[in-house]
C-alpha positions in Angstrom: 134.2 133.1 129.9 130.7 132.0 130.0 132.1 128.6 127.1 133.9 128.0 129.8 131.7 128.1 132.3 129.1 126.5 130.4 131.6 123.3 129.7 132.2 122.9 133.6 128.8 122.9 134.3 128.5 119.8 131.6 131.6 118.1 134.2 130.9 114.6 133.4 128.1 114.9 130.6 129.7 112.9 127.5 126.7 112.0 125.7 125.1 114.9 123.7 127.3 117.7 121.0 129.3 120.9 121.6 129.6 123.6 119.4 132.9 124.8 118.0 132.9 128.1 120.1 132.2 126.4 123.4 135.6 123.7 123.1 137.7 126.8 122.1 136.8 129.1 124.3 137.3 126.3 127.3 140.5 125.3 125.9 141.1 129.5 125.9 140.8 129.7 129.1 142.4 126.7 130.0 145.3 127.4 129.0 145.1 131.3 130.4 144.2 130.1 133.7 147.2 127.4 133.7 149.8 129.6 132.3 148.6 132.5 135.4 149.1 129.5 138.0 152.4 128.5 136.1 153.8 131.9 137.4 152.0 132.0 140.7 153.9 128.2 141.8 157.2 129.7 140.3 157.1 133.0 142.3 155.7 131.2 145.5 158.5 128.2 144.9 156.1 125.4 144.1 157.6 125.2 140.8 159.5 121.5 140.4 161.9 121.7 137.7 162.5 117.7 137.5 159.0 117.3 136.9 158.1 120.4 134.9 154.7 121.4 136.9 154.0 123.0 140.2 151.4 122.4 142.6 148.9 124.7 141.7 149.2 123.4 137.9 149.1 119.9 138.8 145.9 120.1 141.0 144.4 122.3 138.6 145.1 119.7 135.4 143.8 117.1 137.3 140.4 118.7 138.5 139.8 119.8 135.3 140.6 116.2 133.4 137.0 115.1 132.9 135.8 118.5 131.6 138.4 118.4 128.8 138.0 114.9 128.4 133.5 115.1 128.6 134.0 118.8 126.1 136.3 116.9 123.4 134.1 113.6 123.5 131.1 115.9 122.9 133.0 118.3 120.4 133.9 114.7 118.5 130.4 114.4 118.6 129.2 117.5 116.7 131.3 116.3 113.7 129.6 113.0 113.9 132.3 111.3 115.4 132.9 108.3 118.2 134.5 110.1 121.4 137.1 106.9 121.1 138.7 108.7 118.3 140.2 110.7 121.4 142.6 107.9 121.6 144.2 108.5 118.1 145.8 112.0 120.3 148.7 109.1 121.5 150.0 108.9 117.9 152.7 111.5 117.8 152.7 114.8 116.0 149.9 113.0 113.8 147.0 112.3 116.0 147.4 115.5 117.5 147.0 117.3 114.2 144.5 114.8 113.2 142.3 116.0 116.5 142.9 119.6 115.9 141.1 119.1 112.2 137.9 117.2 113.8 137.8 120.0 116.4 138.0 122.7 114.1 135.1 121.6 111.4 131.8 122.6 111.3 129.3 120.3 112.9 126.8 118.7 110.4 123.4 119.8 109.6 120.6 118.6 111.7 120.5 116.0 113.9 123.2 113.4 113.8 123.2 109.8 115.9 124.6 111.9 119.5 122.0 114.7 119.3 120.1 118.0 118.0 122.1 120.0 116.4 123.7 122.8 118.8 123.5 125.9 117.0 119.9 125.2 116.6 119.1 125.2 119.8 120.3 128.8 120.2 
């Protein structure tokens, strides 16, 4: 939980490099906390089955947008990457995958163009 909480302290910070731990433990409990709303708006009624999301899920996607977005550019980062490789996530099936391979190497050694590197700071 502290990732997490560590991530939405950084809200808006793009510049700068995450370590692998911190992105997957955010996305961890991202996806906890969202699937524990998912079942609160279906058992209070908020659920909409046309649009697939309730209203607890929806407000809680969209207030946590730019974390995700500012944890991923800076995750990108670690591997010495641009954050605009974010984008390639609209190719189906393939940019998806593609992301999921960046996010789960290990960030260079030493200092790279974006920053220090992470782990040596701890």
């Amino acid at each position: 939980m502290n990732w997490f909480i560590t991530a939405l302290k950084k809200y808006a910070v793009f510049s700068g490099r995450s370590r692998r731990s911190e992105y997957w433990y955010f996305i961890l409990f991202y996806i906890i906390i969202y699937i524990a709303l998912g079942f609160v708006d279906r058992a209070t009624g908020t659920f909409d089955s046309k649009s697939g999301i309730g209203l607890l899920t929806a407000v809680f996607a969209l207030g946590l947008l730019i974390p995700s977005l500012s944890v991923s550019v800076r995750r990108l980062h670690d591997t010495d990457r641009s954050g605009w490789w974010l984008l390639i996530g609209f190719i189906p099936l393939i940019g998806a995958i593609v992301l999921i391979v960046f996010f789960a190497l290990d960030s260079g050694a030493g200092t790279n163009r974006f920053g220090p590197n992470p782990k040596a700071a701890t």
